[in-house]
LOTI-927769 format. One record per residue: residue number from 1; residue in three letters; z, y negated, x negated of N, C-alpha, C, CB in turn. Coordinates in steps of 0.2 Angstrom, whole numbers. Last residue first. Glycine has a CB too. Layout:
<pts>
PT   torba   numar      nz      ny      nx     caz     cay     cax      cz      cy      cx     cbz     cby     cbx
PT     NUM     ALA       Z       Y       X       Z       Y       X       Z       Y       X       Z       Y       X
...
</pts>
This chain:
<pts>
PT   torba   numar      nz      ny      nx     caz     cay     cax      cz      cy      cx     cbz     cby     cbx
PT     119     UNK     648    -419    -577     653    -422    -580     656    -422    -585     655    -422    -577
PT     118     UNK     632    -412    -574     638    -410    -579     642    -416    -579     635    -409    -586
PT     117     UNK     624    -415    -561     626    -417    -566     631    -415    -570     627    -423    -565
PT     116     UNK     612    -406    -552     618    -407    -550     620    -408    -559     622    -400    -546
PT     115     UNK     603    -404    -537     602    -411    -544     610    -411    -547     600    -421    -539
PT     114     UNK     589    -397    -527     596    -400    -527     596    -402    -535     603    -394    -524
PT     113     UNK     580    -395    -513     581    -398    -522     588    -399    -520     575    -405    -526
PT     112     UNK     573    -385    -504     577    -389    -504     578    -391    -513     583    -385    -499
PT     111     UNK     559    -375    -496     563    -377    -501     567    -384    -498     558    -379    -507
PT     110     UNK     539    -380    -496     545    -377    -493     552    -378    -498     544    -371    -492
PT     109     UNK     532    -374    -512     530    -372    -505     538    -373    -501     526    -364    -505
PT     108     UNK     530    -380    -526     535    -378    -521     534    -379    -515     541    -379    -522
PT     107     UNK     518    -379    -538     517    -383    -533     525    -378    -531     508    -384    -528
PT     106     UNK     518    -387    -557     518    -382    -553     522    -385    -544     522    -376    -559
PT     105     UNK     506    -386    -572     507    -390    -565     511    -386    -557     499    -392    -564
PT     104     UNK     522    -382    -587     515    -380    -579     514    -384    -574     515    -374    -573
PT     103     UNK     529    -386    -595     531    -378    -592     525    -378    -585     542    -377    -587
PT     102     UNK     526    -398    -600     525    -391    -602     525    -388    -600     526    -389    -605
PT     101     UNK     524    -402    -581     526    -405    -587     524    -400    -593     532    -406    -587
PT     100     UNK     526    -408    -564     522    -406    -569     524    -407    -578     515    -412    -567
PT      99     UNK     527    -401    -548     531    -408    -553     527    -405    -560     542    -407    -555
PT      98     UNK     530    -407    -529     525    -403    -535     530    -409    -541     514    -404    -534
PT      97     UNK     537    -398    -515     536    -404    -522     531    -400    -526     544    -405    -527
PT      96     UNK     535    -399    -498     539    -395    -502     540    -402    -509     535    -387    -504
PT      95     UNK     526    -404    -484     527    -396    -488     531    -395    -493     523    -393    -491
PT      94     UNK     529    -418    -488     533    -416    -480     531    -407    -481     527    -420    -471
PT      93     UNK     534    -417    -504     531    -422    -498     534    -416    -493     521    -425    -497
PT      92     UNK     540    -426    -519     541    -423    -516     537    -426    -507     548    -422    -517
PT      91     UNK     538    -424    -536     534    -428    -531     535    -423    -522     525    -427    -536
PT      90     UNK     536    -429    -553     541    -426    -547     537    -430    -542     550    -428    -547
PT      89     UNK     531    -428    -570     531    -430    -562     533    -428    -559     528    -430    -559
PT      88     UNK     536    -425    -583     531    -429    -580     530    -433    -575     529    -427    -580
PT      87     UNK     550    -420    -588     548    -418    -582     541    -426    -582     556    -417    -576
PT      86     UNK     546    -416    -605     549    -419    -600     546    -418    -594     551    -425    -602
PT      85     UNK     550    -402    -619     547    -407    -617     550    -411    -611     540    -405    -615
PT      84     UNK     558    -392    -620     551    -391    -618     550    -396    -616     550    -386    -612
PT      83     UNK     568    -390    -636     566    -392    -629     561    -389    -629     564    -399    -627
PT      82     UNK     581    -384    -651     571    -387    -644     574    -387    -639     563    -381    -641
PT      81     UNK     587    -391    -665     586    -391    -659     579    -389    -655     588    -396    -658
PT      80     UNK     586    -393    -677     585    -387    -678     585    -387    -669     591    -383    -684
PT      79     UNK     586    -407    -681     592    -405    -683     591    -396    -683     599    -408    -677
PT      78     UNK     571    -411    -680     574    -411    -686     583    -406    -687     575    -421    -688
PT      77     UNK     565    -399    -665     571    -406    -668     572    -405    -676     579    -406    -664
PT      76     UNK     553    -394    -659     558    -391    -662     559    -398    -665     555    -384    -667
PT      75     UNK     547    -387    -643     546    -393    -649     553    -392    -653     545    -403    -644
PT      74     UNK     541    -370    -640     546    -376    -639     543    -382    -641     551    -375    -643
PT      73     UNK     528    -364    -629     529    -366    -637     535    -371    -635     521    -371    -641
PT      72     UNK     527    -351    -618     528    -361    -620     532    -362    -625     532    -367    -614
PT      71     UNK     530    -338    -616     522    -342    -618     522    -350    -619     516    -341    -610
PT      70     UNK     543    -336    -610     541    -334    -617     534    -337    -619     541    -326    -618
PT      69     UNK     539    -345    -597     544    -347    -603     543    -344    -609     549    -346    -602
PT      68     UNK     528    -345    -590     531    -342    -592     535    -343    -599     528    -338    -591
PT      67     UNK     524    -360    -580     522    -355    -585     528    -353    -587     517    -357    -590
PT      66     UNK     520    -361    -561     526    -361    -568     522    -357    -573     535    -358    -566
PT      65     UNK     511    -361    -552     509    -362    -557     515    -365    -564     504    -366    -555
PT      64     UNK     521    -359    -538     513    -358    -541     515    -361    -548     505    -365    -536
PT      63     UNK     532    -353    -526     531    -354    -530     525    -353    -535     535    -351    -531
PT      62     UNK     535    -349    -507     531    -350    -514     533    -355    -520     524    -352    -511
PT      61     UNK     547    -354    -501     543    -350    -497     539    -347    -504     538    -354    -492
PT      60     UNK     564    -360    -507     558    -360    -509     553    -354    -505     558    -360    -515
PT      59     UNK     577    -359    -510     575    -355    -503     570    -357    -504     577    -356    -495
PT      58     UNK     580    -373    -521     581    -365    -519     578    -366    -511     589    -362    -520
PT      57     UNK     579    -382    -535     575    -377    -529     577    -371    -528     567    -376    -532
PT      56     UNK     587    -391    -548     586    -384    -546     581    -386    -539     593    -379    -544
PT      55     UNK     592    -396    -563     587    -395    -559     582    -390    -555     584    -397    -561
PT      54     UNK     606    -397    -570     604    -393    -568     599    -393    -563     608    -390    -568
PT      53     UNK     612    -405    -586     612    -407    -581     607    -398    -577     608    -416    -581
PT      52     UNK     622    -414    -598     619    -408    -595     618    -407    -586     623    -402    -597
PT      51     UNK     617    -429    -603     623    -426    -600     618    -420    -597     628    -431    -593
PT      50     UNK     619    -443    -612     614    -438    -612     619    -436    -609     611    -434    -617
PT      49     UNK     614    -464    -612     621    -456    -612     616    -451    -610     630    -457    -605
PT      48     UNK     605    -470    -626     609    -471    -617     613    -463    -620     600    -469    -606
PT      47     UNK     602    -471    -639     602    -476    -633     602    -477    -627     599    -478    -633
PT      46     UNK     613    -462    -652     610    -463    -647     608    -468    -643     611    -460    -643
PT      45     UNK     618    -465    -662     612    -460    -664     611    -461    -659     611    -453    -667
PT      44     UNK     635    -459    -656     631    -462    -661     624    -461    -660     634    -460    -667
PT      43     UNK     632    -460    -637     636    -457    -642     632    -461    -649     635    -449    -641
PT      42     UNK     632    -472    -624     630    -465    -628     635    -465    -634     621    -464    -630
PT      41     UNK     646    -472    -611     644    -475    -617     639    -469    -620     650    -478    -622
PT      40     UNK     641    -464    -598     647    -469    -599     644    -469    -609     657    -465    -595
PT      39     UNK     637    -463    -580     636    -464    -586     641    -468    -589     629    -467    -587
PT      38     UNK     640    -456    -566     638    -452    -571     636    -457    -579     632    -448    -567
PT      37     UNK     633    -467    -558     640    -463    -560     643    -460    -564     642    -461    -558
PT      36     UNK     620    -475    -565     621    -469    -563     628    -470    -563     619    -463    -566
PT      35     UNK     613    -486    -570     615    -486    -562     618    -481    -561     610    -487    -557
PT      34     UNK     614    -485    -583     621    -487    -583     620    -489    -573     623    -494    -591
PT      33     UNK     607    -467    -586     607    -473    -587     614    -478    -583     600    -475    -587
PT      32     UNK     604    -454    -593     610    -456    -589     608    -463    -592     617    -453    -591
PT      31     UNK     594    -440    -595     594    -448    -599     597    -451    -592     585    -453    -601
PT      30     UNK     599    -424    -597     598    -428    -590     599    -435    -595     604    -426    -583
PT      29     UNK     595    -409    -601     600    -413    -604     595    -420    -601     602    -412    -613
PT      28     UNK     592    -395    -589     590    -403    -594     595    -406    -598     586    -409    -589
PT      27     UNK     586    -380    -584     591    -384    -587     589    -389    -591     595    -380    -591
PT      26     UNK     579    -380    -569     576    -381    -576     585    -382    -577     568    -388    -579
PT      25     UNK     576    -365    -556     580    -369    -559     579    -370    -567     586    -366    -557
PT      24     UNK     571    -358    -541     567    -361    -548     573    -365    -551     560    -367    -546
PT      23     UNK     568    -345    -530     575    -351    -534     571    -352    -539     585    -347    -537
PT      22     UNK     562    -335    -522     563    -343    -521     567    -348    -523     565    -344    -516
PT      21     UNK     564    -327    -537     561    -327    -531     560    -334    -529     566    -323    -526
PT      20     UNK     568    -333    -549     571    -329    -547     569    -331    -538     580    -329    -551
PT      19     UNK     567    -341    -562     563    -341    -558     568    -336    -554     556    -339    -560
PT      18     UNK     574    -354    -577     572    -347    -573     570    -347    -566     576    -341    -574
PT      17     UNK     571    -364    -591     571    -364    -586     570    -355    -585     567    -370    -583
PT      16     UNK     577    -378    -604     576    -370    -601     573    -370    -595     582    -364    -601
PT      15     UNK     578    -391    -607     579    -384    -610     579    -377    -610     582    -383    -611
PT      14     UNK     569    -405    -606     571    -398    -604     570    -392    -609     567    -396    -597
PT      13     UNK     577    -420    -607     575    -414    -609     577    -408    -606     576    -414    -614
PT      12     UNK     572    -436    -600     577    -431    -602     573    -424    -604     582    -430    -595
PT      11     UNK     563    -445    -599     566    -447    -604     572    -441    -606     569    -455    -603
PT      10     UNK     560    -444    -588     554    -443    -592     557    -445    -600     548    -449    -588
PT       9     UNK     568    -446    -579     566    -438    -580     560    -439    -586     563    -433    -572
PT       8     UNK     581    -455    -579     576    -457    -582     574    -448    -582     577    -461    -588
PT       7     UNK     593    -461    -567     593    -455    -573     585    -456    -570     599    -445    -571
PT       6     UNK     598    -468    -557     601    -471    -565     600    -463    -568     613    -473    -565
PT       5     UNK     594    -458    -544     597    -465    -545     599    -468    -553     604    -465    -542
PT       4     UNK     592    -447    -540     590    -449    -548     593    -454    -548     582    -450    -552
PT       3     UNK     593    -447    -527     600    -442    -528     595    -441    -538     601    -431    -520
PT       2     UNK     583    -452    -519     590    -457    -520     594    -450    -527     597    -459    -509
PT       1     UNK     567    -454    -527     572    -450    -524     579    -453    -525     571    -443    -525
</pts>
């Protein structure tokens, strides 16, 4: 999908996410790589640029198989940091998406995605 251009989902992290009817939104710290606009040198300790980022679905019809966020174990970082792991798969068709990772194999009925980068 044009609107990842230079950003790796299997290499970025999610931090959260909430549900709110037909609004699915993960928060990620997004793997910026150097086709993005969005990238600009990483930081020490790092091998690309990290940037906050907000993966969202809205007006969504249905919503399946997200798991509930208190029930998903984090992964916990030497510095004291978590995640939930990484977006696996994305996969958008002529009904909506499906995308798969710790948080659930989970299907959006319908809907719009949007993708919006922390500068």
């Amino acid at each position: 999908m044009p609107v990842f251009e230079g950003v790796d989902l299997n290499d970025s992290f999610i931090l959260g996410w909430t549900q709110d009817g037909g609004r699915l939104a993960f928060y990620i710290e997004a793997s910026i790589w150097p086709e993005s606009k969005y990238y600009s040198t990483p930081k020490a300790g790092e091998y690309t640029c990290y940037r906050s980022a907000v993966l969202e679905f809205v007006r969504a019809i249905e919503i399946t198989g997200l798991r509930p966020i208190e029930l998903t174990p984090p992964s916990i970082d030497p510095d004291g940091s978590k995640d939930y792991g990484n977006i696996d798969s994305l996969v958008a068709s002529e009904s909506g998406f499906s995308l798969a990772g710790d948080f659930g194999d989970v299907s959006i009925r319908g809907g719009e995605l949007r993708f919006d980068i922390h500068a």
